[in-house]
Structure formats: C-alpha cells, structure tokens
C-alpha positions, 0 to 999 in steps of 0.5 A: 500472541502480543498485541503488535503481532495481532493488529499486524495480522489484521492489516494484512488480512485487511490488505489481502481484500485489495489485492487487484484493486486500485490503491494509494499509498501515502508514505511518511514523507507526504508523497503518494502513489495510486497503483494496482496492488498486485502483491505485499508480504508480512513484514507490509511491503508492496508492490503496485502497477501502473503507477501513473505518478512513476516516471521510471518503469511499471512496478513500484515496490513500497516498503512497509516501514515507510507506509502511513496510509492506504486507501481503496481508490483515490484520495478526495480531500474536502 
C-alpha cells in the first residue's frame, strides 16, 4: 500500500469519530462552514446540517478537493 493511500485512510477513519458531532470546515478559498456531519466518503467529501452561515437550504455538501482544515466544534482564534 503507497503512503497517499494510507494517510487517506487515516483521515477517514479519524473523520468517522465525528460522525454527528458539530464541525467546521475551512475550504481553500479562506471561507468556513460549522455543521453536523451527517455523512462523508472515501474520496473526503461531506455532508453537513444546519449550517448556520448557509442561507439557501439545510445540507451543505463540501468537496473533499476543496477542504483545507477540519475542526471538532468551532474554531477559537487568539
């Protein structure tokens, strides 16, 4: 198995412990969300509820290719 394919499962296994528990995903563009993570897949997309920041409906589906940082809660910047 090549390295790429280990630290990937690694971050989905991690992921898989915040399954229904309030996230925030920073995507490359500086911009962030803050959801329940109902779902994701293998490739790292996925799928948040009650987003408070989206304005357009209750599910936000975010693309793995776009994610930078994911954190348990809310963010705290000092």
């Amino acid at each position: 198995m090549n390295k790429d394919k280990i630290k990937k499962t690694q971050l989905l296994s991690d992921l898989g412990r915040f399954k229904g528990k309030k996230i925030t995903i920073t995507f490359i563009d500086g911009k962030s969300v803050t959801g329940k993570l109902t779902s994701f897949d293998d490739v790292g997309n996925c799928v948040l509820k009650k987003c408070g920041e989206w304005d357009y409906g209750n599910t936000v589906v975010c693309l793995g290719r776009s994610i930078v940082l994911i954190c348990l809660n809310t963010p705290y910047i000092l």
